[in-house]
C-alpha positions in Angstrom: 0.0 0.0 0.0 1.3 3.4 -0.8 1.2 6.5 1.1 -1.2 8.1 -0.8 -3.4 4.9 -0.1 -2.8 4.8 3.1 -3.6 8.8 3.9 -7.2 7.6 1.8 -8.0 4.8 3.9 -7.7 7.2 6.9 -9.9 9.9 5.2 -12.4 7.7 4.0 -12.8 5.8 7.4 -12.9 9.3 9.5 -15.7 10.4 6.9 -18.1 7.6 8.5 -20.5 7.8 11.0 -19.0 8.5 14.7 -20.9 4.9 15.2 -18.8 3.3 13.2 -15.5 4.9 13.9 -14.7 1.4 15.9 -14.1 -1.9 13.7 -15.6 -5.0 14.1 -11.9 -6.7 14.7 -8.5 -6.0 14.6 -6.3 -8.1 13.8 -2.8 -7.8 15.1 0.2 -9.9 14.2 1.9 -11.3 16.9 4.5 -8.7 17.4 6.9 -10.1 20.3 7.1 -12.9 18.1 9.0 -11.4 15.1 12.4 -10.8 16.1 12.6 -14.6 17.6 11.1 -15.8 13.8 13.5 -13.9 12.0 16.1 -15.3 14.0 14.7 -18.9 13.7 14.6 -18.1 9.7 18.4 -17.4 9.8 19.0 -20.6 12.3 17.4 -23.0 9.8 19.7 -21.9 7.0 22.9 -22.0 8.9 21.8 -25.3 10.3 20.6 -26.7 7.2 23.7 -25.6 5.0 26.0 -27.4 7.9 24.2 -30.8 7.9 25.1 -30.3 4.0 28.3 -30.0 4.8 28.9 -33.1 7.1 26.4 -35.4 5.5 29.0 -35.3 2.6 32.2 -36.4 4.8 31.5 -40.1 4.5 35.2 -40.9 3.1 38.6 -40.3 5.1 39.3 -37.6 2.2 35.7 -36.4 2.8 36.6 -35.8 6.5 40.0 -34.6 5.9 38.8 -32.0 3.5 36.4 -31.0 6.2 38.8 -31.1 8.9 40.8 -28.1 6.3 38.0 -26.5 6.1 37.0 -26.4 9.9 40.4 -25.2 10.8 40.4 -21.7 7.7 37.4 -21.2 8.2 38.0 -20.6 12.0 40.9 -18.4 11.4 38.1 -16.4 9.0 35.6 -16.2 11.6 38.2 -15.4 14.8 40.7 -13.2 12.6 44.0 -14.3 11.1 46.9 -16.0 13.5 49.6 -12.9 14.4 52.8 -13.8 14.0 54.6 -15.4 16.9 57.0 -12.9 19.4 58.9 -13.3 21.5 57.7 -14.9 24.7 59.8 -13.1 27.1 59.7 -16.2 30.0 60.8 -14.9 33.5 60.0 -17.0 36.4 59.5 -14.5 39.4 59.4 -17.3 41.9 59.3 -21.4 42.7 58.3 -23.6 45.9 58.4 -26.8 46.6 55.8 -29.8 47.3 57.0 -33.9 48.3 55.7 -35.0 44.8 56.0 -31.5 42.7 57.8 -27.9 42.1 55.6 -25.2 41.5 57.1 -22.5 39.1 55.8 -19.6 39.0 56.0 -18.0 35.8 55.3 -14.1 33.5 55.5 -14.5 29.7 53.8 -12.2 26.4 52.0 -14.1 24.2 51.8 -10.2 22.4 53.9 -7.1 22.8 52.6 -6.4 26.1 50.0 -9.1 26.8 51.4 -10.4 30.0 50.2 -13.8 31.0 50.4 -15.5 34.9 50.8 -18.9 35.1 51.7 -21.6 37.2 54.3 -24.7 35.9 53.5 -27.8 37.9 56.8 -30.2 37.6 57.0 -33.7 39.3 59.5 -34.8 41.1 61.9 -37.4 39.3 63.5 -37.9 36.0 61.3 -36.7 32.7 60.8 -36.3 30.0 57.1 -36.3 31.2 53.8 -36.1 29.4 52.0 -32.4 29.3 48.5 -30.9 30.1 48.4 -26.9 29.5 45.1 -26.2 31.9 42.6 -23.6 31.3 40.5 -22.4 33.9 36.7 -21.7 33.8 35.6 -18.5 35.0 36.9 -18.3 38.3 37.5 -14.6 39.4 41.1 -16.1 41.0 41.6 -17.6 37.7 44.4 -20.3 38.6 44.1 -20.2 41.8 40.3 -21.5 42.3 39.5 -24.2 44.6 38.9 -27.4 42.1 41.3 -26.1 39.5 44.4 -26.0 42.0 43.2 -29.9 42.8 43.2 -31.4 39.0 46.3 -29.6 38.5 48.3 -30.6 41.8 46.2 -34.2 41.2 48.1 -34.5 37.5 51.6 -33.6 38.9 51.7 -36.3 41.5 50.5 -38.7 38.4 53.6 -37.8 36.9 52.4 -34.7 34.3 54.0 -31.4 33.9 51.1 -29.0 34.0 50.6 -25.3 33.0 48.0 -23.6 34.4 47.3 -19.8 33.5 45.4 -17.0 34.5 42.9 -16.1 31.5 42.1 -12.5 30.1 40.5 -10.9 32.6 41.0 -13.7 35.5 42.9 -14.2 38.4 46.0 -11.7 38.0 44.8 -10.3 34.7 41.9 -9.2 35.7 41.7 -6.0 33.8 38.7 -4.2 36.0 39.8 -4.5 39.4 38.0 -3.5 42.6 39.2 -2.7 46.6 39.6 -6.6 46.9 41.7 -7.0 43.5 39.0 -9.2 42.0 36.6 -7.7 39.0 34.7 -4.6 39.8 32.7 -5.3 36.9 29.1 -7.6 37.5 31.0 -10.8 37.1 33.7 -12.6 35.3 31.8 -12.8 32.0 31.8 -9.6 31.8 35.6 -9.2 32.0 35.7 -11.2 28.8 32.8 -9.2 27.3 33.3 -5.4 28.3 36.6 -5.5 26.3 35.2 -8.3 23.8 32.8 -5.8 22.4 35.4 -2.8 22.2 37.3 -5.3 19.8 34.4 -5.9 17.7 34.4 -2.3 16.7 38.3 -2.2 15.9 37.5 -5.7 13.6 39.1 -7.9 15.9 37.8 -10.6 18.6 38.0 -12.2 21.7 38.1 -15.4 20.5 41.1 -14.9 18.4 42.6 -13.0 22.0 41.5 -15.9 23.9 42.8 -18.8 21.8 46.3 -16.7 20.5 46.8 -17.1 24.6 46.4 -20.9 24.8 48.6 -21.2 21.4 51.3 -19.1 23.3 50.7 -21.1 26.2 51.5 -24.0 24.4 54.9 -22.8 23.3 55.8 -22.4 26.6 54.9 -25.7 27.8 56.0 -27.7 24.9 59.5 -26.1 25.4 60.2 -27.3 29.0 62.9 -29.0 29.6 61.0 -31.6 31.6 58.6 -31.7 28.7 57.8 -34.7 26.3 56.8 -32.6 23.4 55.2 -35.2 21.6 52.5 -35.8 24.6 50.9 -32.7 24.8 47.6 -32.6 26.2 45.0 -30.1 26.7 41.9 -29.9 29.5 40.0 -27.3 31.0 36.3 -26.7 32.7 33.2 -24.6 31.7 35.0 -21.6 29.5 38.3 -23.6 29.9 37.0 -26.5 28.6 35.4 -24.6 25.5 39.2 -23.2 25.3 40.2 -26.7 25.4 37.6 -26.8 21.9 39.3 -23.7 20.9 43.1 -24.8 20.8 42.0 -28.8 19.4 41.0 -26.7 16.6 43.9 -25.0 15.6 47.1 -26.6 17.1 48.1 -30.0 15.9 50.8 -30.8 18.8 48.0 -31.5 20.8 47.9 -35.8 21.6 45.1 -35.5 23.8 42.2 -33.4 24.7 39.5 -33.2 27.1 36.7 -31.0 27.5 35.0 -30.6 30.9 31.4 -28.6 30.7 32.7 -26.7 27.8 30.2 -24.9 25.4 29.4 -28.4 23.7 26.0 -26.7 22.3 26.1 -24.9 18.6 24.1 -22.5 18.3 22.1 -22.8 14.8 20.5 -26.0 16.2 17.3 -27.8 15.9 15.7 -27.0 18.5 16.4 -23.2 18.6 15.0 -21.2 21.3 16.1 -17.8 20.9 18.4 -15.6 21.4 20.1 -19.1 21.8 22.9 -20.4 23.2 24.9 -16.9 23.6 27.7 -16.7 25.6 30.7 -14.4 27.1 32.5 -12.9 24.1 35.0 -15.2 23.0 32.6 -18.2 23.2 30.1 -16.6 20.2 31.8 -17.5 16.6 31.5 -13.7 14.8 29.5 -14.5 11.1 29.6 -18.1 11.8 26.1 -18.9 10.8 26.6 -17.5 6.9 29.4 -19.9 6.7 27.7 -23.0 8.3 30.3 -23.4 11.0 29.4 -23.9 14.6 31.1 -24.6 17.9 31.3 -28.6 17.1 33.2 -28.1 14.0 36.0 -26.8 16.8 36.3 -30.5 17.4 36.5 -32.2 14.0 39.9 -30.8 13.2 41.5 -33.2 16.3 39.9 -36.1 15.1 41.3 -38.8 15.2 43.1 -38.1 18.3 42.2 -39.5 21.6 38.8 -36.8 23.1 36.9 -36.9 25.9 33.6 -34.9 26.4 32.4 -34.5 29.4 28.8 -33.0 29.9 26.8 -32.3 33.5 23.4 -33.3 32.3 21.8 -30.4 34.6 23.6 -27.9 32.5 20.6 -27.7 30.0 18.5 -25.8 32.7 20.8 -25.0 35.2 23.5 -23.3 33.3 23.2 -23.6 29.7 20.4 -23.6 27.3 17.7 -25.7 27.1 19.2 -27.4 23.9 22.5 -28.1 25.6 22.3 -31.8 26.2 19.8 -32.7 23.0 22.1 -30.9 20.7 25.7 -32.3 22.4 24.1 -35.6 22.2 23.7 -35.1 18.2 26.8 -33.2 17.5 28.6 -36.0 19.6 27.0 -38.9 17.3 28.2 -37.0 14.3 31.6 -36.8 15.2 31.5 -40.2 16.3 30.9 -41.1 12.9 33.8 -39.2 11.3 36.1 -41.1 14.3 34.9 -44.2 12.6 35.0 -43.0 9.1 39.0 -42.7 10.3 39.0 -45.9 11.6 39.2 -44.8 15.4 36.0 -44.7 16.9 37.3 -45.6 20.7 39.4 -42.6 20.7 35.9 -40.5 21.5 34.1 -41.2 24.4 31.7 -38.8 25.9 30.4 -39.1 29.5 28.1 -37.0 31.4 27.5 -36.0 35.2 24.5 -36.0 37.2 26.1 -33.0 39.3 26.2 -29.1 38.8 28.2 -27.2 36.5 31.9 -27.9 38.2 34.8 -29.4 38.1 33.8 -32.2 40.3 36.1 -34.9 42.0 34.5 -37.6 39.6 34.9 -35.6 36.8 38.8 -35.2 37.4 39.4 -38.6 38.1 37.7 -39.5 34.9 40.1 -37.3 33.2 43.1 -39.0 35.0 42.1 -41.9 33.9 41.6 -40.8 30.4 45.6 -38.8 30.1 46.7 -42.4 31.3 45.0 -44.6 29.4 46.4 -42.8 26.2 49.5 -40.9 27.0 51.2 -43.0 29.2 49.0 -46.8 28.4 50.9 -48.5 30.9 49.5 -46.5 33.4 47.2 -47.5 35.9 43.4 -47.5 36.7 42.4 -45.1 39.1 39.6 -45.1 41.5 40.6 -42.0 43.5 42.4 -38.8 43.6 45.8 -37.7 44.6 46.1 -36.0 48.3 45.7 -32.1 47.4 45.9 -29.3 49.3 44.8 -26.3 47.3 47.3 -23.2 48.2 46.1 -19.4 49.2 45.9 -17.7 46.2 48.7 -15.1 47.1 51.4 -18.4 47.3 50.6 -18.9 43.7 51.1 -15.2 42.6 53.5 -14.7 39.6 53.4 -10.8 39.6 53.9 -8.4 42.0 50.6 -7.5 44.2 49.0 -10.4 42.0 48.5 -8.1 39.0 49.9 -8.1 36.1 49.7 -4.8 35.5 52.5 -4.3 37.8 54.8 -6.3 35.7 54.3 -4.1 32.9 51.3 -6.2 31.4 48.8 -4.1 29.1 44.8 -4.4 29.9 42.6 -5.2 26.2 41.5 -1.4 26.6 45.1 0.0 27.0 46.2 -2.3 23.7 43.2 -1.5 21.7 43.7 2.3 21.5 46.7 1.8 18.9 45.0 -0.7 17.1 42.2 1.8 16.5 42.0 2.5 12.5 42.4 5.0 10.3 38.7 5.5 8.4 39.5 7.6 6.0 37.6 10.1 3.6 36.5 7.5 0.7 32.7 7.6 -0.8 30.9 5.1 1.9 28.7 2.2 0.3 27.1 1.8 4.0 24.8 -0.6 2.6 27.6 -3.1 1.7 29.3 -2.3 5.3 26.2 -3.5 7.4 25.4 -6.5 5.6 22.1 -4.9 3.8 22.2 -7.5 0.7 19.8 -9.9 0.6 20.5 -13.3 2.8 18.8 -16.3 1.2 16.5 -17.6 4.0 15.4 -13.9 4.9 15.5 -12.3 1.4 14.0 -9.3 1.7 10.3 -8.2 0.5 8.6 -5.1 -0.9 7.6 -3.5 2.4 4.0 -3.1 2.3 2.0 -1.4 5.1 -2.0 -2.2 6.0 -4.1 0.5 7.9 -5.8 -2.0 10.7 -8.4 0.5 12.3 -9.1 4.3 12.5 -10.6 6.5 15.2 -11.3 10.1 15.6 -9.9 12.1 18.4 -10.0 15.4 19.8 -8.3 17.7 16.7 -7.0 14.3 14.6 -7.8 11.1 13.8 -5.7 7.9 14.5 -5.0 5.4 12.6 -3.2 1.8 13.5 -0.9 0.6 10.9 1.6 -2.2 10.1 4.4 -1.9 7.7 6.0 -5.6 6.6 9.7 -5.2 7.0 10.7 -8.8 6.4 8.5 -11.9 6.0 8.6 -12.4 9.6 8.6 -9.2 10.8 5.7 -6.8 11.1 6.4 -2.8 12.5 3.5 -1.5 14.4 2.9 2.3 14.2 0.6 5.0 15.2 -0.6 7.9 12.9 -1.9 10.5 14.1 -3.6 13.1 11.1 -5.3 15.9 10.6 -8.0 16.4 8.1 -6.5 19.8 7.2 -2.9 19.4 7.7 0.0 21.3 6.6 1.5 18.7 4.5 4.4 18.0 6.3 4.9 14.4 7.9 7.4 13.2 10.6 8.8 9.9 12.1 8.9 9.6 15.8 11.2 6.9 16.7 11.9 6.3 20.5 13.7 3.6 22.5 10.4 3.7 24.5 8.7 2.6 22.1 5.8 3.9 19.8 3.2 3.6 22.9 5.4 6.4 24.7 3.5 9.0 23.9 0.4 8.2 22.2 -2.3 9.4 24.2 -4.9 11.8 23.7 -3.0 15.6 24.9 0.6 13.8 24.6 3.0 14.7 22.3 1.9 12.3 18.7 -1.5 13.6 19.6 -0.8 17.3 19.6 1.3 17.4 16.9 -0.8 15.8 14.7 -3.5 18.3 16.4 -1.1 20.4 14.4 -1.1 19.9 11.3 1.6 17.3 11.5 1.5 13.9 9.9 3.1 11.9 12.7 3.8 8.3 12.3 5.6 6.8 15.3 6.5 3.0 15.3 8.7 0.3 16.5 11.6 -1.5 15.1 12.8 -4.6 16.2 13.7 -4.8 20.1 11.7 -1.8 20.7 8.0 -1.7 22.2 6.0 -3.6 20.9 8.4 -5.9 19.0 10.2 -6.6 22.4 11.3 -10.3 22.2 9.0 -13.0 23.9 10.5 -15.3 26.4 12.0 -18.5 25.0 10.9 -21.7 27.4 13.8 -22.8 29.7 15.4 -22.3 33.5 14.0 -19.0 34.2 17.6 -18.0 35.1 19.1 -18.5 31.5 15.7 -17.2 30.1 15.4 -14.0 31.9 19.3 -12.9 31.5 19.0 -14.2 27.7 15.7 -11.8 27.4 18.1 -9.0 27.4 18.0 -7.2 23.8 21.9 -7.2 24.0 21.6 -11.3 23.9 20.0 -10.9 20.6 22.2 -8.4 19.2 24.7 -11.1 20.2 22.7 -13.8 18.3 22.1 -11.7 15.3 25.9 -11.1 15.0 26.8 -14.9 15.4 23.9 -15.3 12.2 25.5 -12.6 10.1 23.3 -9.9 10.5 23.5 -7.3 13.0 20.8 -5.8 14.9 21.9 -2.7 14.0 21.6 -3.5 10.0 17.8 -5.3 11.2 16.8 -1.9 12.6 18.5 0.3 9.6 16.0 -2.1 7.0 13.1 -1.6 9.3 14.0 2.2 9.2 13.9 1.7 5.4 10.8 -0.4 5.2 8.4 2.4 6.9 10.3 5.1 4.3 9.5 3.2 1.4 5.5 3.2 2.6 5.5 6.8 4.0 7.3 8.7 1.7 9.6 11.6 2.2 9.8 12.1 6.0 11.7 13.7 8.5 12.9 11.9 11.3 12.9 12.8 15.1 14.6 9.9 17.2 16.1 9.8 20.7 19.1 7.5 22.0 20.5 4.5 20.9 17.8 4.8 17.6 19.7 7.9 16.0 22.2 5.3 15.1 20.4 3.7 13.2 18.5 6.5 11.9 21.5 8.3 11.0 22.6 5.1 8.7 19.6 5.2 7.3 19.2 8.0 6.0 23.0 7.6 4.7 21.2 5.1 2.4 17.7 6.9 2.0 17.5 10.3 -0.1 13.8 10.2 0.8 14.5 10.9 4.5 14.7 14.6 4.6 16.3 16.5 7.8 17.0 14.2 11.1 16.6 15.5 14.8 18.7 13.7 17.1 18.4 13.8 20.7 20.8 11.8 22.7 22.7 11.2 20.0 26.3 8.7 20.1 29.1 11.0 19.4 31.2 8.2 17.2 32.3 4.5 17.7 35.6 5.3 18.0 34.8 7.1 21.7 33.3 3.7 22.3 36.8 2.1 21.9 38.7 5.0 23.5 36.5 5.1 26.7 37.1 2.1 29.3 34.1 2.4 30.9 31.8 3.3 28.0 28.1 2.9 28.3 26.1 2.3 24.9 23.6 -0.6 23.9 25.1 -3.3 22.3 22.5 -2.9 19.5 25.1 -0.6 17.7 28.0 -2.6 17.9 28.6 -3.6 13.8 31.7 -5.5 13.4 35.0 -3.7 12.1 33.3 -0.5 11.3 35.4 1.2 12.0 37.6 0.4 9.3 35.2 1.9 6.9 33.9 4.7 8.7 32.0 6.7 12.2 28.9 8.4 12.7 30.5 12.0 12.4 31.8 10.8 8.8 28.0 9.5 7.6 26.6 12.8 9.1 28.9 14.6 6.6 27.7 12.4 3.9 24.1 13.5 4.0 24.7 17.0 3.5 22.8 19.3 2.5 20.1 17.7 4.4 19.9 19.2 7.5 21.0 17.4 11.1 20.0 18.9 14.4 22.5 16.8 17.2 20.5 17.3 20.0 22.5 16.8 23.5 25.3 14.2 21.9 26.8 11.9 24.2 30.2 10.8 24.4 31.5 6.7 24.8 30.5 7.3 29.0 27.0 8.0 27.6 27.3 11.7 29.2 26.5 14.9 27.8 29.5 16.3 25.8 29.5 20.0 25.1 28.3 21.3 21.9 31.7 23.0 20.7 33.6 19.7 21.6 31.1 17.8 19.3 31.4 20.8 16.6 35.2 19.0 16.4 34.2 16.2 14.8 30.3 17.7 13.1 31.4 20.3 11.4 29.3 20.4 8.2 27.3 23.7 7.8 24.1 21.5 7.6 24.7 20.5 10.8 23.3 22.2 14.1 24.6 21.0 17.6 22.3 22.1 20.6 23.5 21.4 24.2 20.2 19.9 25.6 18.6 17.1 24.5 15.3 18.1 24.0 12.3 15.8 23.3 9.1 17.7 23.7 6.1 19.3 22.0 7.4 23.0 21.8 11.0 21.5 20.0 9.7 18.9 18.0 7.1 21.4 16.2 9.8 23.6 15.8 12.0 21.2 14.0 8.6 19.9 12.2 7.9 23.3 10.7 
């Protein structure tokens, strides 16, 4: 329906009878609904295109090619491997135990990423078998109670162990607080908070995360007590999906096994979104378009020995509710491609009854499982080692237990000179954000339908959706005058459309005068908030966040922020020329939008971003993740798209800088300078301003 159609519809209803103002029925699509099917549509095609993939490696040169494959197409997804530097090994201290030495030790697996770690050497005559450790996500990294136990449990076996504090663990944490542990709301978020900087700068924690545990390896592998060629890897919860991580891309490794790991992909069959998200390093970047998911981590080490261990209460107490269905199938799979290698003992998969932890039976299983294939003379165990897990401050490798005081960067201090250039070339932002069409989701000719109109005091109002994609429907409001002036506007507010749709509110008494005011939602917002997805209401209620699905959508190939930008489009192409007034994290989105749009006329911006970049240069920045597009900024920044648009005009109403605070018009005048641009210190968003701007 056009917009000349849709303006009839409204006149010819409001020329009825007052009697029949009301419809017999309206029928609204289910709007909390949409943003879940559009993710489900993208799921099916990543899933789909991977079962593709596997069902054709029935042949050892089938599997091998696949194996290639997994491995490239990781270094695609996580960003190239940097070249190796020097490790710079100092130990900073050593004590001794009856059955093992404890080394501690400081090495850079980057210029000035500064790692902690612990070498665990039995006593006696080597060379012995290896296990690099990786810890879940244990604010005291290394040092947390059941890690210290499998790790002191291994030495007295006979292994030399390397335990080391992650990013953002234990004496890297990178956020600390009075106590020295995170300030931040919890350990995820000390993988995330910087995780999301990267994104921006076209880089990820994933390839941070496993550049660490291939460093790691060096140093382990080059011990003197060290049998190079029986190098294992284990780890628990996020060390265990590290363990995934590093099977994937280094081939020293003999052994491998993975303790409550992220053993769930994410495009699976039964998808409940946002899906199996995770901290930042644990969600594969554009993974879904390629049809690689976290079990295809695994099918590089095949057909090396691999244990999976699983706590079956992990698919509603920790994970998501298609943790254990999907693990079950991905695990059957791989099974298959074991056998296809003629090896299929070498996999074995048990799971716990327990919590998510690294539980006694669990670490005797792995005992068991390191000597039964790295040293198969060894003997059946049916108990653990004596261990006595030390205070954290014995196993401190740098001074205070920080890093930073050894001259160790944070992610934050590192990312600021890896910060790029953007340039001054002609912008195809369409290209940048993804907007071509994706094969499942291909998009439609948005068409809008007027579902009811109703007089009210000095306009009428009319209920309209416009079809954005084929599962996504945007609710809006317009509010019209019989007589108006001719001039129409788009309200667009984080609140959503229903902010301010009453009778003497601000639609209402704009439209009262003269103005044609549509104001609608986009996805996330209002109306088209997400429904709950079935689960443990834990999971489910921290996974409702929008930020979960801006995760998802990422993951899939598709931002939020390109979703949002297309719905921007959609209501455009059924409106017509338009102005646009939106407040906070929506002039984003607006703002790219009408980078692509010529029919959007003048934009008023209240509460607008000042630029990605501040994102990245601010450590504690505050913005919705919805905004977060991968590598933009090596193609551009908000200031640089509102030059673009000249000569349409741009009122910045109260920009914000990367804290989310006010910034001072003349310091945001730096960066906007384009004569079509106006800066105003406040951040108006009220009747008197907006008909101002209107007229």
């Amino acid at each position: 329906m056009t917009r000349r159609q849709i303006l009839m519809a409204a006149a010819a209803a409001c020329a009825r009878p007052l009697s029949a103002q009301l419809p017999a029925s309206v029928d609204y699509h289910d709007y909390p609904a949409c943003l879940p099917n559009y993710l489900r549509a993208l799921v099916k095609t990543a899933y789909e295109k991977r079962n593709r993939s596997i069902a054709a490696a029935t042949t050892k040169d089938g599997v091998r090619q696949r194996q290639r494959w997994a491995v490239e197409t990781f270094w695609e997804v996580a960003g190239k491997p940097p070249e190796r530097t020097p490790l710079n090994i100092r130990t900073t201290g050593a004590f001794d135990r009856p059955l093992y030495r404890v080394e501690k030790l400081l090495y850079e697996s980057r210029p000035g990423i500064v790692i902690s770690a612990n070498m665990y050497v039995p006593a006696g005559r080597g060379p012995f078998p290896a296990v690099l450790f990786h810890m879940g996500h244990s604010p005291n990294g290394k040092a947390a109670d059941p890690y210290q136990r499998c790790c002191q449990g291994l030495a007295q076996l006979g292994y030399v162990v390397l335990a080391f504090d992650p990013m953002g663990q234990g004496e890297r944490t990178n956020y600390p607080g009075p106590n020295g542990l995170t300030r931040l709301a919890s350990t995820d978020d000390e993988h995330t908070v910087p995780g999301r900087q990267m994104l921006l700068v076209g880089e990820t924690a994933t390839h941070w995360q496993v550049w660490d545990a291939v460093r790691s390896l060096d140093v382990l592998a080059a011990h003197p007590m060290v049998d190079p060629k029986r190098l294992a890897s284990t780890g628990q919860s996020g060390g265990g999906t590290l363990t995934m991580l590093l099977a994937c891309v280094d081939p020293r490794l003999a052994a491998a096994a993975v303790s409550s790991g992220n053993t769930e992909n994410f495009a699976c069959a039964n998808f409940h979104p946002p899906g199996s998200t995770d901290d930042a390093e644990q969600d594969l970047i554009g993974s879904g378009l390629l049809g690689f998911d976290r079990w295809d981590l695994l099918w590089p080490f095949a057909p090396k020995p691999l244990l999976v261990i699983t706590s079956a209460k992990d698919f509603f107490g920790t994970y998501s509710p298609s943790y254990q269905q999907n693990g079950r199938e991905e695990f059957a799979r791989l099974r298959r491609a074991y056998a296809v290698l003629g090896a299929p003992d070498a996999l074995q998969h048990a799971e716990s009854p327990l919590p998510h932890g690294l539980s006694y039976a669990q670490r005797v299983q792995i005992y068991n499982f390191f000597e039964k294939h790295l040293k198969p003379a060894g003997p059946v165990l049916t108990e653990e080692p004596a261990v006595a897990p030390e205070p954290d401050d014995r196993l401190f490798a740098a001074p205070r237990g920080n890093v930073r005081n050894a001259r160790g960067k944070t992610p934050f201090e590192l990312l600021q000179s890896r910060i790029p250039d953007t340039g001054n070339d002609v912008l195809d932002l369409r290209r940048v954000l993804g907007l071509a069409p994706i094969a499942a989701i291909a998009p439609i000719a948005a068409t809008a339908k007027v579902l009811g109109t109703v007089p009210s005091s000095g306009c009428d109002v009319s209920a309209l959706e416009v079809q954005a994609a084929r599962q996504v429907w945007l609710p809006a409001w317009h509010f019209q005058k019989k007589q108006g002036t001719g001039r129409t506007l788009l309200l667009l507010d984080p609140s959503g459309r229903n902010r301010d749709w009453r009778e003497g509110g601000l639609c209402h008494a704009l439209g009262a005068e003269g103005i044609s005011v549509y104001a609608a939602d986009v996805r996330g917002i209002g109306d088209l908030q997400p429904e709950f997805s079935p689960g443990w209401p834990g999971y489910e209620r921290e996974h409702q966040q929008i930020g979960e699905y801006a995760w998802a959508s990422l993951i899939l190939g598709h931002s939020l922020l390109a979703q949002r930008v297309e719905d921007i489009l959609a209501l455009v192409a059924t409106i017509g020329p338009v102005a646009i007034a939106a407040r906070g994290e929506l002039t984003v989105p607006v703002l790219c939008a009408a980078s692509i749009e010529p029919k959007i006329g003048k934009l008023y911006l209240a509460e607008h971003l000042h630029s990605w970049r501040s994102l990245v240069e601010t450590e504690n920045y505050s913005h919705p993740f919805t905004n977060f597009e991968p590598g933009i900024l090596k193609h551009t920044d908000l200031p640089r798209i509102a030059a673009a648009i000249s000569p349409r005009a741009i009122i910045l109403a109260g920009v914000v800088n990367g804290a989310g605070r006010p910034m001072p018009s003349h310091e945001a005048r730096l960066s906007y300078s384009g004569a079509h641009i106006t800066l105003q210190d406040t951040s108006a968003w009220d009747f008197s301003e907006l008909l101002r701007f209107s007229r």
